[in-house]
C-alpha positions in Angstrom: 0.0 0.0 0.0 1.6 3.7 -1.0 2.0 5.9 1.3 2.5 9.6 0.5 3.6 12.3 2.7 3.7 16.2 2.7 3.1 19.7 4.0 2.3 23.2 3.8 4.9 25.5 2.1 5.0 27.1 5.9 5.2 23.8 7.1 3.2 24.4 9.8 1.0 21.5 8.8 2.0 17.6 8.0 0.1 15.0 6.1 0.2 10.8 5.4 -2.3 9.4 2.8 -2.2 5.6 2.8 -4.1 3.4 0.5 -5.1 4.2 -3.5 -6.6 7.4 -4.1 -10.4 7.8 -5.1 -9.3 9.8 -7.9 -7.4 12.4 -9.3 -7.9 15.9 -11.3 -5.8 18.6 -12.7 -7.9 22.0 -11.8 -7.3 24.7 -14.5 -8.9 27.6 -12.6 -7.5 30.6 -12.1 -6.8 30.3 -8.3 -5.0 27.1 -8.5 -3.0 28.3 -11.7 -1.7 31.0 -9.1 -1.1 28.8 -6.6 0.7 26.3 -8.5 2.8 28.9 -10.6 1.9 26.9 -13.6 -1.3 26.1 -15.8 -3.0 23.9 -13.4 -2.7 21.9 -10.2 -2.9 18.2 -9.3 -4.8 16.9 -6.5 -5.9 13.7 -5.3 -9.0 12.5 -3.0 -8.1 9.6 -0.4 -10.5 8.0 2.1 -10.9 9.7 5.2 -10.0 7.1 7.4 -6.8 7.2 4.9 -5.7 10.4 5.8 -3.9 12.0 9.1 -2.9 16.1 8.9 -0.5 17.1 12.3 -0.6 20.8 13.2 -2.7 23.5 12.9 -4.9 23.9 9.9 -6.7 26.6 8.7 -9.3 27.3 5.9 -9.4 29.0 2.7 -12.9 29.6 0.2 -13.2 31.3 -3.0 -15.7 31.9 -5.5 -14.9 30.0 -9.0 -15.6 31.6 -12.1 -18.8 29.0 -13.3 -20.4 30.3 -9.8 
């Protein structure tokens, strides 16, 4: 079973994903091409019960374009 690990650019926050990912999706939006310095971003949905973040999070929300 994979196991993938990373953080925040701050690294104030850590995270393990274990197990095969639901999916994944490159986002073309205009918020994630600015986050990712680049024409789109990569993410990938795992199981909760898959998942374990250490430190303290916070949250972000945006409007996209198609409303």
């Amino acid at each position: 079973m994979a196991k993938l690990k990373g953080g925040c650019q701050c690294g104030n926050v850590r995270y393990t994903a274990s197990g095969e990912p639901l999916f994944a999706a490159h986002c073309q939006c205009n918020d994630c091409k600015k986050a990712s310095g680049c024409g789109h971003a990569t993410a990938a949905a795992f199981k909760d019960i898959d998942v374990a973040f250490k430190g303290q999070t916070k949250s972000y929300t945006t409007k996209a374009a198609s409303g």
